[in-house]
C-alpha positions in Angstrom: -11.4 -12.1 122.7 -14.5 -9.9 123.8 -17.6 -11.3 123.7 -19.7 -9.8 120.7 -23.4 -8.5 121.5 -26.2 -9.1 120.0 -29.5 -7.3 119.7 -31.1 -9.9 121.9 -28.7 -8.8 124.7 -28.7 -5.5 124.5 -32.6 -5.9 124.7 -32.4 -8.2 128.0 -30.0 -5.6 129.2 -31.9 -2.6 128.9 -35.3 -4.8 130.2 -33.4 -5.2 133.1 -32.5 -2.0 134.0 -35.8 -0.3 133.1 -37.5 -3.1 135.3 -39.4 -3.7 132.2 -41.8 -6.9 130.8 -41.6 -7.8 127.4 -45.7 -8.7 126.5 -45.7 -10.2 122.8 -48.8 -11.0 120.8 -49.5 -14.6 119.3 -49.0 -12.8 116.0 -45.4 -11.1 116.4 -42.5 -12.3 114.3 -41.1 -15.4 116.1 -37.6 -13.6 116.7 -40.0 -10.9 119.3 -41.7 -14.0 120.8 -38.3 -15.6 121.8 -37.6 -12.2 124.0 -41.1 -12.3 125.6 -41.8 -13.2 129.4 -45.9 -13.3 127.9 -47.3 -14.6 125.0 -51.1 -14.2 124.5 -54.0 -12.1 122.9 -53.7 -8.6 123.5 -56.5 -8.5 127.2 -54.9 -11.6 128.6 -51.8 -9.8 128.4 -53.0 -6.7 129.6 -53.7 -8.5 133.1 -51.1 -10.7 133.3 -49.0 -7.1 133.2 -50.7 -6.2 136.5 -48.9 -9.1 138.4 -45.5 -8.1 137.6 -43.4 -6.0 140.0 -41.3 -3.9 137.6 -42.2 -0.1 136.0 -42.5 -0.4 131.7 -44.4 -2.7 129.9 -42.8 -3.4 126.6 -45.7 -4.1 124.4 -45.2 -6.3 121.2 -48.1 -5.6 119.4 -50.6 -3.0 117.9 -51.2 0.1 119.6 -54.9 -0.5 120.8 -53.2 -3.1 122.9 -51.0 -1.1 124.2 -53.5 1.5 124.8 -55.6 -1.2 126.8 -52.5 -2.2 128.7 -52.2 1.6 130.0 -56.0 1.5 130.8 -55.5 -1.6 133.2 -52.0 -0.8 134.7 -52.3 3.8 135.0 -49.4 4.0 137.0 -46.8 1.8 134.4 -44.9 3.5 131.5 -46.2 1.5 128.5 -44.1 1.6 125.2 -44.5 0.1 121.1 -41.8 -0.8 118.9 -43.5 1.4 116.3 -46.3 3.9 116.8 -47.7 3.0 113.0 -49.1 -0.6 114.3 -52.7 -0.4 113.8 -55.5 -2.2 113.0 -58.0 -1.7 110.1 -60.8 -2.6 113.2 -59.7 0.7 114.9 -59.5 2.7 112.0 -63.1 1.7 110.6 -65.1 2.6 113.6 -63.5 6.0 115.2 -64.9 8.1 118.7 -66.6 10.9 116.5 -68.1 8.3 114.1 -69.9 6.2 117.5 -70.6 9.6 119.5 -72.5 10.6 116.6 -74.3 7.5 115.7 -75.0 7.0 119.7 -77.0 10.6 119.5 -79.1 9.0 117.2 -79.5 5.8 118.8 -79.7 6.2 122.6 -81.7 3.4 123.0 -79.0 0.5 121.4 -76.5 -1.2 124.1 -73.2 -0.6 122.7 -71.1 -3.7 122.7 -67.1 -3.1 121.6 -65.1 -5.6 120.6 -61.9 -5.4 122.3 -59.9 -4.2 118.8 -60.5 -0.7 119.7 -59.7 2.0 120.3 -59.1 4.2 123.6 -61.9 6.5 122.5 -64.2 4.0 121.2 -64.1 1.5 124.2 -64.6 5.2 126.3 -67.8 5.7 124.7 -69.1 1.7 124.7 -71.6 0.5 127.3 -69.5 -2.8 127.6 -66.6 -4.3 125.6 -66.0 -8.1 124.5 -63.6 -10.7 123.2 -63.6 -13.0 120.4 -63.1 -16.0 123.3 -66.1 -13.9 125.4 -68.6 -12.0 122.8 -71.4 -15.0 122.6 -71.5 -14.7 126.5 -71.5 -10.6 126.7 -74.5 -10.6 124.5 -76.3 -12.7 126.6 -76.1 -11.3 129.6 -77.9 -8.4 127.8 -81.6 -8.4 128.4 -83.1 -10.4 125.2 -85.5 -7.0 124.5 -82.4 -4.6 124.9 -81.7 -3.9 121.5 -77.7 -4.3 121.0 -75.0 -2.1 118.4 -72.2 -4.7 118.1 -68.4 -3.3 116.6 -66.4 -2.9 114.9 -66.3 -6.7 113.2 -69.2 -7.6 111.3 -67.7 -11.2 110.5 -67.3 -11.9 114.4 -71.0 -9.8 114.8 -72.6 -12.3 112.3 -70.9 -15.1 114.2 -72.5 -13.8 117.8 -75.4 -13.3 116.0 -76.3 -16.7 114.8 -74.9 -18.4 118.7 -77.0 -16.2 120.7 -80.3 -16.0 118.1 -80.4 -11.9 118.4 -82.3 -10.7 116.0 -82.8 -7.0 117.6 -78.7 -6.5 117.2 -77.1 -4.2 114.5 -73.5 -4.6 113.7 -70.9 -2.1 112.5 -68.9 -2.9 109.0 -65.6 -3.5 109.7 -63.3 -6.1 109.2 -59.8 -7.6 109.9 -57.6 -7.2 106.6 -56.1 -10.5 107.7 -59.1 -12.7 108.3 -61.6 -11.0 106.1 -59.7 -11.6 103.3 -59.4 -15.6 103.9 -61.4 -17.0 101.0 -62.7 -20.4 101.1 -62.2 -21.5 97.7 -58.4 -21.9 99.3 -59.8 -23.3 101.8 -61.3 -26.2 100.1 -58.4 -27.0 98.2 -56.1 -26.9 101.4 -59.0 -29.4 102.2 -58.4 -31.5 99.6 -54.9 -31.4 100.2 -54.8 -32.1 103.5 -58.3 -34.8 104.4 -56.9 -35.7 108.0 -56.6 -32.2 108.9 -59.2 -30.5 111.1 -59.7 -27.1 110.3 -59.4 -24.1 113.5 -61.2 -20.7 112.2 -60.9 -17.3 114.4 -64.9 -15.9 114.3 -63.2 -13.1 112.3 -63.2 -14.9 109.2 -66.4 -15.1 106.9 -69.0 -17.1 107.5 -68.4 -19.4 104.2 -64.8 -20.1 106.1 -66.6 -20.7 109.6 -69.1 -22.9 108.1 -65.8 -25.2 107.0 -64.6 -25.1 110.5 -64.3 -27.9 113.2 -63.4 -25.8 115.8 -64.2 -21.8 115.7 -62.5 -19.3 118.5 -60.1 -16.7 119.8 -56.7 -17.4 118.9 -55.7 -18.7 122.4 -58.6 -20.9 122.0 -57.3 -22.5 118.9 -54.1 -23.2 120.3 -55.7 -24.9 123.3 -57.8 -26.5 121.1 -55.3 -27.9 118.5 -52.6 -28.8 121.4 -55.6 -30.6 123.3 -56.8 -32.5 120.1 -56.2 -36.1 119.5 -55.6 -35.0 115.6 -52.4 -34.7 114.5 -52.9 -32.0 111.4 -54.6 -28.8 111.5 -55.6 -26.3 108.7 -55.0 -22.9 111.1 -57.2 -19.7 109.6 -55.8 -17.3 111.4 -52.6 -15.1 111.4 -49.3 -17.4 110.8 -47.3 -15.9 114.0 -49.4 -17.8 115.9 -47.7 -21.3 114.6 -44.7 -20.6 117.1 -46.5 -21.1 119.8 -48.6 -23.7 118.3 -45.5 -25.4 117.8 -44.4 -24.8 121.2 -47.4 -26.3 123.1 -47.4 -29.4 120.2 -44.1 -29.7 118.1 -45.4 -33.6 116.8 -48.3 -31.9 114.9 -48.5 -30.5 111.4 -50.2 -27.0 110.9 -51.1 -25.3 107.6 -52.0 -21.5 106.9 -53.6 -20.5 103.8 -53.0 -17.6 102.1 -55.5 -14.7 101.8 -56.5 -12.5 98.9 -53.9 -9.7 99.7 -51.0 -11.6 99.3 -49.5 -15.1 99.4 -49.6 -15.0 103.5 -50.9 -14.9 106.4 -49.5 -12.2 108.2 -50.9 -8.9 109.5 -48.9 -5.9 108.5 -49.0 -4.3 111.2 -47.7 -6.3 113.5 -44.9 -7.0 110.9 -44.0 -3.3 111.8 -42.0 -4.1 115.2 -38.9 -5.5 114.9 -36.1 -6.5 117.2 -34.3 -3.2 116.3 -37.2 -1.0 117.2 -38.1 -3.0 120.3 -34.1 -2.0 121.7 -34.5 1.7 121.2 -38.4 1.8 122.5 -36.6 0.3 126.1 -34.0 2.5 125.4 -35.6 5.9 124.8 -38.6 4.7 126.5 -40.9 6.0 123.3 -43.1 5.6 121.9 -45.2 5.8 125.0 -48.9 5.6 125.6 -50.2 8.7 127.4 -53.9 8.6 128.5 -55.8 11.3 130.4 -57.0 9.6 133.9 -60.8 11.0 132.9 -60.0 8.5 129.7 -58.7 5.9 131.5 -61.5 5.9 134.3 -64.2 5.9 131.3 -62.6 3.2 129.4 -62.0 1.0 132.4 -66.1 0.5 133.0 -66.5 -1.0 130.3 -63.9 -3.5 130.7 -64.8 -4.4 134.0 -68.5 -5.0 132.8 -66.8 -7.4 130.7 -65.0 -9.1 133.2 -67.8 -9.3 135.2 -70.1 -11.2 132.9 -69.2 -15.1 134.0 
């Protein structure tokens, strides 16, 4: 009897002959995560990409990631599942809307969180992470007054760790962690009194203030698989239990729901699926295509960042 073939094969086969990586975010379904070779937050994987030998990176994730993926590795093919993964970041905070608001400011340091886009990070005097903001702002002179974007939650959060009073912040915010409201919080809490609570700076600062432990989403994961606790209350995107429950399978983890719906989850990273993943290796689309003038100006910015120890 033939063998049958699954998605998952036909997947590993086509990787294979387009000498591809598979780079999946903490926040893909779980099914994506299984195919991966990386699993991380979208810059980590964007490096770890330039160690690997082959030609396409397969990237599981939004298309800002992608887009800095193709900024760090020029010479790769680098393909979505689906071209429609955004990110409410990107879309509040747009090139024309910082050129314009950079003529009239000239004097602000422009610091870019990394959930960004192309065009944005282009136009931004140095870019940042959630794991990485606190220190970027410092290394700015204490005088220099700073723009900080797109994320005001993770602004007000730099804000009040580096005491910068002189630094403006744009108003946008995550859909996901925006929208975590603490009143859930508290009764997850209540719920739960052994667990320790794990907040991404993104969330609001009455959800921080809850928090034993605030930081990127690799960061929590470290932090939680490191901890001598055994139960965690997790405010971040759910995808990221799978590899929580990878690095600790003996502890407990609970989400709470935010205001949208009864999840967790981020839409668009919902969007890619196992099915769309197959025919981006297959037709090779879609495909991030980036001037090299683009590329060159949006690759200072992240080496600043890289720089800044």
């Amino acid at each position: 009897m033939l063998a049958i073939q699954t998605i998952q094969d036909e997947i590993l086969e086509l990787k294979k002959d387009r000498r591809a990586v598979i780079l999946a975010h903490h926040y893909q379904n779980e099914e994506i995560q299984e195919l991966a070779d990386s699993i991380g937050d979208s810059l980590e994987l964007s490096r770890r990409a330039q160690s690997f030998d082959g030609d396409v990176i397969a990237f599981c994730g939004v298309w800002f990631m992608a887009e800095t993926a193709k900024v760090l590795n020029p010479t790769r093919t680098v393909i979505v599942p689906d071209r429609e993964a955004g990110c409410s970041l990107v879309d509040s905070c747009t090139p024309e809307q910082l050129a314009a608001w950079r003529r009239l400011h000239p004097e602000y340091t422009v610091v870019s969180y990394i959930n960004t886009s192309v065009g944005v990070k282009a136009l931004s005097d140095i870019l940042c992470t959630s794991r990485n903001a606190v220190a970027v702002v410092n290394s700015i002179p204490a005088d220099q007054p700073v723009l900080f974007l797109p994320d005001v939650n993770l602004g007000n959060y730099v804000r009040k760790q580096t005491g910068r009073e002189n630094m403006r912040l744009w108003q946008g915010a995550c859909i996901v962690h925006a929208t975590f409201p603490a009143r859930r919080l508290s009764k997850l809490r209540a719920e739960h009194p052994e667990a320790l609570v794990a907040a991404h700076p993104e969330c609001p600062q009455d959800v921080l203030a809850m928090a034993d432990f605030i930081g990127s989403t690799s960061a929590i994961i470290d932090w939680c698989a490191s901890s001598e606790a055994g139960e965690f209350i997790v405010m971040t995107e759910s995808g990221v239990r799978h590899s929580l429950e990878r690095r600790a399978p003996s502890k407990r983890f609970y989400f709470v729901p935010n205001e949208n719906c009864n999840c967790s989850e981020c839409p668009y990273m919902r969007r890619n699926t196992l099915e769309k993943l197959r025919d981006a290796l297959r037709d090779l689309t879609p495909r991030v295509e980036l001037s090299p003038d683009l590329i060159r100006r949006a690759a200072l910015p992240i080496e600043r960042m890289l720089a800044v120890k």
